[in-house]
C-alpha positions in Angstrom: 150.4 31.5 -144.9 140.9 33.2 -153.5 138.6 32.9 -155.1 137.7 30.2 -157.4 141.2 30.7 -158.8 143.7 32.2 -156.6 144.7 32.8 -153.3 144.8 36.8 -152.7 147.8 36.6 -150.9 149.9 33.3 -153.0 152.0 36.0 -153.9 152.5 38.3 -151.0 156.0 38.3 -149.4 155.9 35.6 -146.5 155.5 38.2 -143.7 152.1 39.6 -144.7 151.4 35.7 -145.4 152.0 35.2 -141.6 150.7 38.3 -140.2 147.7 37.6 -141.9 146.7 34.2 -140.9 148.6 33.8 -137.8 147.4 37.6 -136.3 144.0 38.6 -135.0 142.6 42.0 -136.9 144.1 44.7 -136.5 147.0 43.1 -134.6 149.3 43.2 -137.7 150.1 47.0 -137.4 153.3 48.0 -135.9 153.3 51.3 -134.4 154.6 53.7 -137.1 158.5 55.4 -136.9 158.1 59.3 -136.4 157.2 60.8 -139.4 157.6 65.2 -140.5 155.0 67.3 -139.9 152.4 67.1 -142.9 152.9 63.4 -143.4 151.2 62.1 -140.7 148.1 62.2 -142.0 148.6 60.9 -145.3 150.2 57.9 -143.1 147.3 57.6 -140.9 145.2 57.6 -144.2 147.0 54.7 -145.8 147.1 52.5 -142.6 142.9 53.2 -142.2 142.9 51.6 -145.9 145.2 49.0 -145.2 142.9 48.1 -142.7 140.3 47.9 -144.3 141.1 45.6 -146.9 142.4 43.4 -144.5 138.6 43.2 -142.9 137.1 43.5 -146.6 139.4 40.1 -147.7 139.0 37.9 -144.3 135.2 38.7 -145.1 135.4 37.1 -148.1 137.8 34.4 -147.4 135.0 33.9 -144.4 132.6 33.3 -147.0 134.6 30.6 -148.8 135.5 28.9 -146.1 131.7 28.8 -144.9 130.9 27.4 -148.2 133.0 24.4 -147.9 132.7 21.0 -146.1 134.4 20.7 -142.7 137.2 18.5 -143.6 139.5 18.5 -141.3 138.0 20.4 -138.6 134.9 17.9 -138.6 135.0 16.6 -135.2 136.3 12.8 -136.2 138.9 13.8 -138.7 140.2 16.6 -136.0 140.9 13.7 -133.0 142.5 11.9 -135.9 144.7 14.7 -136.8 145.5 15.2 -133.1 146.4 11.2 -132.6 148.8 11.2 -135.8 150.6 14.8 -134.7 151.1 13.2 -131.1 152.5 10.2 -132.9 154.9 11.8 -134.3 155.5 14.5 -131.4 155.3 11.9 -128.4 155.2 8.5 -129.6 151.8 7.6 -128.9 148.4 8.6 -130.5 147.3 9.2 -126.9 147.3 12.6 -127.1 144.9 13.5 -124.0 148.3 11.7 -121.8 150.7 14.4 -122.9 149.3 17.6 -121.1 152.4 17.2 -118.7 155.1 16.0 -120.5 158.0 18.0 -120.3 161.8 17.0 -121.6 164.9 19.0 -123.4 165.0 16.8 -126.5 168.4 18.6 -127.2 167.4 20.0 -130.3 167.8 24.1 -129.5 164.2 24.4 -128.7 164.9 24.4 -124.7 162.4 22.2 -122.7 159.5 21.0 -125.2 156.4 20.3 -123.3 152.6 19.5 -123.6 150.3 18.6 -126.1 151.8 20.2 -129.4 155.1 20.2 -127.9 155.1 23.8 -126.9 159.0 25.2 -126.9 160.5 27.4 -124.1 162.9 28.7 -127.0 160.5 29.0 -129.6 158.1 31.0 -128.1 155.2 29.4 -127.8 155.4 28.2 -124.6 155.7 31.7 -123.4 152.5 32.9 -125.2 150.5 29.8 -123.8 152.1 30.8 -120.1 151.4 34.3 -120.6 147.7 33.9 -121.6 147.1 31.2 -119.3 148.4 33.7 -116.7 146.1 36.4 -118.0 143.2 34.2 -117.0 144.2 32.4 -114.4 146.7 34.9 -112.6 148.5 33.2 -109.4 148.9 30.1 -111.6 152.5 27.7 -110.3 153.8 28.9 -113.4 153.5 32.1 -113.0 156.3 33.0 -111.3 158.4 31.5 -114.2 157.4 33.7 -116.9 160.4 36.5 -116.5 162.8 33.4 -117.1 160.3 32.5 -119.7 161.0 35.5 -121.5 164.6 35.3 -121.1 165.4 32.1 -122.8 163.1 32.7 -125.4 164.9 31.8 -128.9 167.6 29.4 -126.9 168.2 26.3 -125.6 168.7 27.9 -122.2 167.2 26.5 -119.1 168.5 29.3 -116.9 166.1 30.6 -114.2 163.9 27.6 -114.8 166.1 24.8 -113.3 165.2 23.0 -111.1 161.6 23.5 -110.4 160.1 24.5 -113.6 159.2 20.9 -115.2 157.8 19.8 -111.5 155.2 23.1 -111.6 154.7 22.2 -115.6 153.4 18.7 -114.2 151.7 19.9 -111.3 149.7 22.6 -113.7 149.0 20.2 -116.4 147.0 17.8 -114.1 144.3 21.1 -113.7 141.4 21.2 -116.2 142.1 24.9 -116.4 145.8 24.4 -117.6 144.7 21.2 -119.7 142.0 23.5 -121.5 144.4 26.2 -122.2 146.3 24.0 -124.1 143.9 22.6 -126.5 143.2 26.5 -127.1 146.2 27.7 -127.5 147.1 24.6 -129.8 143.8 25.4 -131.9 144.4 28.9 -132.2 148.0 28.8 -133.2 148.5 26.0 -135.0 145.2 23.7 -136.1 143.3 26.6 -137.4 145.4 28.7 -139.0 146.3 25.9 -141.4 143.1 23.9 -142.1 141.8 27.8 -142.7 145.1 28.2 -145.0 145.0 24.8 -146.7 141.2 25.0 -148.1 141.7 28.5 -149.6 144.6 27.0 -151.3 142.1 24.7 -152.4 143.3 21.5 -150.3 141.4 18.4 -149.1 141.2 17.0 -145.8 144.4 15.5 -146.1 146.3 18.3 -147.4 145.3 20.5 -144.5 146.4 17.9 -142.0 149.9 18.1 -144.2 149.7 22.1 -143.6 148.9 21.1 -139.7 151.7 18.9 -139.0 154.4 21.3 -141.2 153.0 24.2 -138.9 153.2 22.2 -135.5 157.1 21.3 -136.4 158.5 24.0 -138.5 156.5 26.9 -136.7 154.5 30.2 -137.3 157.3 32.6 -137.5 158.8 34.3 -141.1 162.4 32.8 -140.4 163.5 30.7 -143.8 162.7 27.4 -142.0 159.3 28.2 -141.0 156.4 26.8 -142.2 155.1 30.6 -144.3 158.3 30.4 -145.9 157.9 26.4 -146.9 155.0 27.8 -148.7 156.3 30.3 -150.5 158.9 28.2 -152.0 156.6 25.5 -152.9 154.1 28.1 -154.7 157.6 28.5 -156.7 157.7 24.8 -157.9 153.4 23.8 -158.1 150.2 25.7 -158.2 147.9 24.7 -155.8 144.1 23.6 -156.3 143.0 26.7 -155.8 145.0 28.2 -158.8 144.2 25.5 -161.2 146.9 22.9 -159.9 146.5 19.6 -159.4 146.0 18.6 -155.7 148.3 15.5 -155.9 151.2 17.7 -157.8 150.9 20.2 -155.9 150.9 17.8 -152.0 154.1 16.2 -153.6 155.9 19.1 -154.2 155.3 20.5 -150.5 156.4 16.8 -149.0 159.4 17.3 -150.8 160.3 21.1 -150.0 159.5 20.5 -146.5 161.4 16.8 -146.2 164.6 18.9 -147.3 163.8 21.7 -144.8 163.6 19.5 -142.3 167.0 17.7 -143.0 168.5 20.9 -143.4 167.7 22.2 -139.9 168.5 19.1 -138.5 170.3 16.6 -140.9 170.0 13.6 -138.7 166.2 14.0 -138.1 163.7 11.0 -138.7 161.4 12.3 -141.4 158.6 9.4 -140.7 156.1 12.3 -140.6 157.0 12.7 -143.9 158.1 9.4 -145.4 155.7 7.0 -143.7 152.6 8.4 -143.0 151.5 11.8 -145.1 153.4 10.4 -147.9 151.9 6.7 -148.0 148.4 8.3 -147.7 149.5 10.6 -150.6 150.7 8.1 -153.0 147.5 5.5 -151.8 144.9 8.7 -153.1 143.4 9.1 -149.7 143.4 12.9 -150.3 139.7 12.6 -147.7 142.1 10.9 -144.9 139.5 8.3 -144.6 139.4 5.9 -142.2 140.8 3.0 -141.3 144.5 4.3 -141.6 147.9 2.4 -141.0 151.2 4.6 -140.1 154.5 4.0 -139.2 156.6 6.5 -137.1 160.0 5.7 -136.2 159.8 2.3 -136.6 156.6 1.8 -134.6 153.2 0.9 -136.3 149.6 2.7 -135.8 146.4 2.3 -136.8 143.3 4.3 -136.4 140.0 3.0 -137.1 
């Protein structure tokens, strides 16, 4: 959520769109609801198929992206992707100073912590506890994860009051913890869309726009997420990859995600929107060169 021409799945319904960036291989298949005797097979058939276009299409989506410069994911322009997301999630462009932040911004995510500004109701959070745990089993947070799991998709705090954020804090100061973050960030969020944004034929700048949209709108296939954002942009512009123009096509997705935004939450500052990937839009920095001048919430940045 190509060729020279289109992306192979522009037009799939949003969930297959998800499932097939956000997934690892073969990850996508739910298991399958009983079926007669005699169909089974023919079932089992189709799904080996399925599969294997799956492998056959990230193979050749591999190649494209292999064939491409770095953009984003070059090594200068990814620190300066981090610094403008945590300048819009934490107020600074400090990012490496937010591994133990922790605070219930009273916006129906729960507690938002870390980094990316992982959610205890949106389900990441869990995911980076749970893997963290897998690795590093006996970790202080841990014992948290059945109330973890329980207050996934609320605002609740229940079974994590009182000690919860003081065991976030304490984890976070541990290189182990601190590591698992960037991962988890990098696997869920940063590559997913720079790998999303240059098959849909987008510069370094539009795949910091697909980025940011994925760190605050999320991964899931609700209407507000960011697969869905997509879809309905493909509905207004063709992207570069389709013959669009680049510009045209950035414009339209600023706008469709500035009005999902202020749907979800009509009060919200859009500055991610309005003062920062916007200005760079309308200045043609579509390479996101350097120096570069922000505001966010009324504050000013600048990153050389």
């Amino acid at each position: 959520m190509k060729r020279a021409g289109v992306l192979f799945l522009a037009v799939v319904p949003v969930v297959a769109t998800a499932v097939y960036f956000v997934l690892p291989s073969g990850a996508a298949d739910a298991p399958a609801a009983p079926a007669p005797a005699g169909t089974q097979s023919s079932r089992d058939d189709a799904k080996d198929r399925a599969e294997q276009d799956h492998e056959q299409q990230r193979d050749k989506d591999d190649e494209i992206i292999a064939s491409l410069p770095p953009g984003l994911a070059a090594p200068d322009k990814e620190e300066l992707a981090h610094r403008l997301v945590s300048s819009a999630e934490h107020s600074t462009t400090d990012w490496r100073s937010t591994y133990g932040m922790i605070e219930d911004r009273d916006d129906d995510c729960g507690y938002t912590a870390g980094i990316i500004g992982f959610c205890t109701g949106t389900h990441d959070l869990l995911t980076l506890v749970e893997h963290y745990t897998g690795s590093h089993p006996g970790n202080g947070l841990a014992r948290y994860l059945p109330a973890l799991r329980k207050v996934d998709g609320t605002d609740s705090h229940e079974g994590l009051d009182p000690g919860f954020t003081d065991a976030w804090k304490a984890e976070s100061e541990l290189p182990e913890f601190r590591a698992a973050q960037e991962e988890e960030r990098d696997r869920v969020y940063f590559e997913p869309a720079v790998r999303l944004a240059k098959l849909d034929g987008l510069g370094t700048l539009g795949q910091f726009v697909y980025y940011d949209a994925m760190v605050f709108h999320g991964t899931g296939t609700d209407e507000s997420g960011f697969y869905a954002l997509r879809e309905r942009v493909l509905r207004k512009a063709k992207p570069p990859a389709a013959g669009g123009s680049e510009k045209a096509y950035l414009d339209a997705f600023l706008d469709v995600r500035r009005a999902t935004m202020l749907t979800r939450y009509p009060d919200r500052d859009t500055s991610r929107v309005d003062t920062a990937q916007r200005r760079f839009l309308q200045a043609g920095n579509l390479a996101l060169d350097t120096p570069l001048t922000w505001e966010m919430y009324g504050d000013s940045y600048t990153s050389s």
